[in-house]
C-alpha positions in Angstrom: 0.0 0.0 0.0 1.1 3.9 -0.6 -0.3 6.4 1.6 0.1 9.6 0.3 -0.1 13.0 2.6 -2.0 14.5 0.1 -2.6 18.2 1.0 0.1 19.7 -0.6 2.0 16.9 -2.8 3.3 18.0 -5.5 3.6 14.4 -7.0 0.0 13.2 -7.0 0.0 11.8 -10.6 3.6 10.4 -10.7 2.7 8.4 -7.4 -0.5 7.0 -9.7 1.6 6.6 -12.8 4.1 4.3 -10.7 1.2 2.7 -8.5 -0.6 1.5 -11.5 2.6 0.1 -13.3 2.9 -2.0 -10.1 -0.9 -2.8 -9.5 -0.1 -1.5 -5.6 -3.4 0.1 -4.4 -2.8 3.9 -3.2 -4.7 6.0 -0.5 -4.5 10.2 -0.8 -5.4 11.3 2.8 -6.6 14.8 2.5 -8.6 17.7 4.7 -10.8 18.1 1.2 -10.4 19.8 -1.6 -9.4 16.8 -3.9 -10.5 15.4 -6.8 -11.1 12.0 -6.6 -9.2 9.8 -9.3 -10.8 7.6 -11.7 -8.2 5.1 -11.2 -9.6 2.2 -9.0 -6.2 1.5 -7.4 -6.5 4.9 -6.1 -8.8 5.4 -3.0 -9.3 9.1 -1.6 -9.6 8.9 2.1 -11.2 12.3 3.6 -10.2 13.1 7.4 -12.0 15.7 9.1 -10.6 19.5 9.2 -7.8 19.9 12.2 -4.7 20.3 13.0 -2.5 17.0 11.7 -5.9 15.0 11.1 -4.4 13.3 7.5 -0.8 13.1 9.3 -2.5 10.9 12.4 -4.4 8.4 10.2 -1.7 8.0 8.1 0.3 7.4 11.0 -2.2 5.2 12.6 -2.5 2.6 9.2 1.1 2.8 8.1 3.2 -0.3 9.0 5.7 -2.6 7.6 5.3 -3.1 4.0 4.2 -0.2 3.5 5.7 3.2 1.1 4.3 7.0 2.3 4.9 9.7 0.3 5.1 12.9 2.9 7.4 16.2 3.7 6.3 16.0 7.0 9.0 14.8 9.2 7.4 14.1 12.4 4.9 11.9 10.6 7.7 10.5 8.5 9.3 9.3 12.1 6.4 7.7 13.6 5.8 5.5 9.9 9.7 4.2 9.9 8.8 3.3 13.8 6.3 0.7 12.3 8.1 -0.3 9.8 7.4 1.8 6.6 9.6 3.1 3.7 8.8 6.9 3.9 10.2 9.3 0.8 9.7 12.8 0.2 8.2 14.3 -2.8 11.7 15.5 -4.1 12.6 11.5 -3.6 14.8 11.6 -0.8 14.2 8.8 1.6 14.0 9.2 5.5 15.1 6.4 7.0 16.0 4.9 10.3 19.6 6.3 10.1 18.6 9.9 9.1 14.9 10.4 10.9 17.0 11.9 14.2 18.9 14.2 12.2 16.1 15.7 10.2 13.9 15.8 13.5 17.1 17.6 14.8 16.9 20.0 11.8 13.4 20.5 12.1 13.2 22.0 15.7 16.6 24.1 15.2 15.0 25.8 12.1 11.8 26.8 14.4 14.2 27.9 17.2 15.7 30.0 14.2 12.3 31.4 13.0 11.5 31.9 16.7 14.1 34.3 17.4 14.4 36.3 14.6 10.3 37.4 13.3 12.1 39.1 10.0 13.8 35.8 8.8 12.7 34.7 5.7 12.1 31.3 5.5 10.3 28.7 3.0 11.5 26.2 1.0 13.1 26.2 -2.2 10.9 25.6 -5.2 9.6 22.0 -6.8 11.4 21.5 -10.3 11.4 19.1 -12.6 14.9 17.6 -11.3 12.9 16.9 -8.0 10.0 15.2 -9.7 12.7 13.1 -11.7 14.3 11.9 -9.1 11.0 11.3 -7.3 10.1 9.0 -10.2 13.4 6.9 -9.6 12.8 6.7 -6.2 9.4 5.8 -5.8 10.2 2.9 -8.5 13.2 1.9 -7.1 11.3 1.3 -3.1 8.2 -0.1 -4.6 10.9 -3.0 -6.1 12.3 -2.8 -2.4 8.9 -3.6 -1.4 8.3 -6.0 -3.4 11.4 -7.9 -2.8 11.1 -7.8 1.3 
């Protein structure tokens, strides 16, 4: 299964592209505001508005066997807990060995933003290199998957 934080991913119709080459069923989790695919590999699974709503059921069905496709990297930590392969949408892969580090990252950036009101922050944009390498990643830990 691929559970997909589906909000703000960039990669919603490479993740279906992949899924269907592979006949592995896919769930978007989403506040709203999606349009459901026609795809019937493709489920869209609709969590009620709040705070971390689509990151806690994710959280809650994720396990071993399992590939999420998420920025978020608190969610991303409690998925490789039970088990799952989690990759970002730019295809890098959290892991056991880097999920500290990242979480580590995470909370010195806010300490950052914290401190200084005027710091501009925000990510750097989505490009087609990302969605490239997404593609190779996502196809390369679905055959993971497979394999394990």
């Amino acid at each position: 299964m691929i559970y997909v934080d589906g909000d703000a991913c960039p990669v919603k119709g490479e993740i279906e592209q992949v899924a269907t080459r592979h006949r592995m069923p896919v769930k978007i989790v989403a506040n709203g505001g999606l349009r459901p695919s026609r795809n019937p590999l493709v489920e869209m699974v609709y969590v009620p508005e709040g705070a971390d709503a689509a990151d806690k059921w994710i959280a809650d069905h994720a396990g071993a066997g399992d590939i999420v496709i998420t920025s978020d990297i608190p969610l991303a930590a409690k998925c490789i807990a039970a088990g799952a392969r989690v990759l970002r949408p730019d295809g890098t892969a959290f892991t056991p060995a880097n999920i500290g580090q990242q979480l580590a990252m995470r909370d010195l950036a806010a300490d950052l933003r914290a401190a200084d009101p005027f710091r501009k922050g925000g990510g750097k944009p989505f490009t087609k290199a990302d969605r490239s390498r997404f593609l190779s990643a996502l196809e390369n830990t679905i055959r993971a998957a497979m394999r394990d």
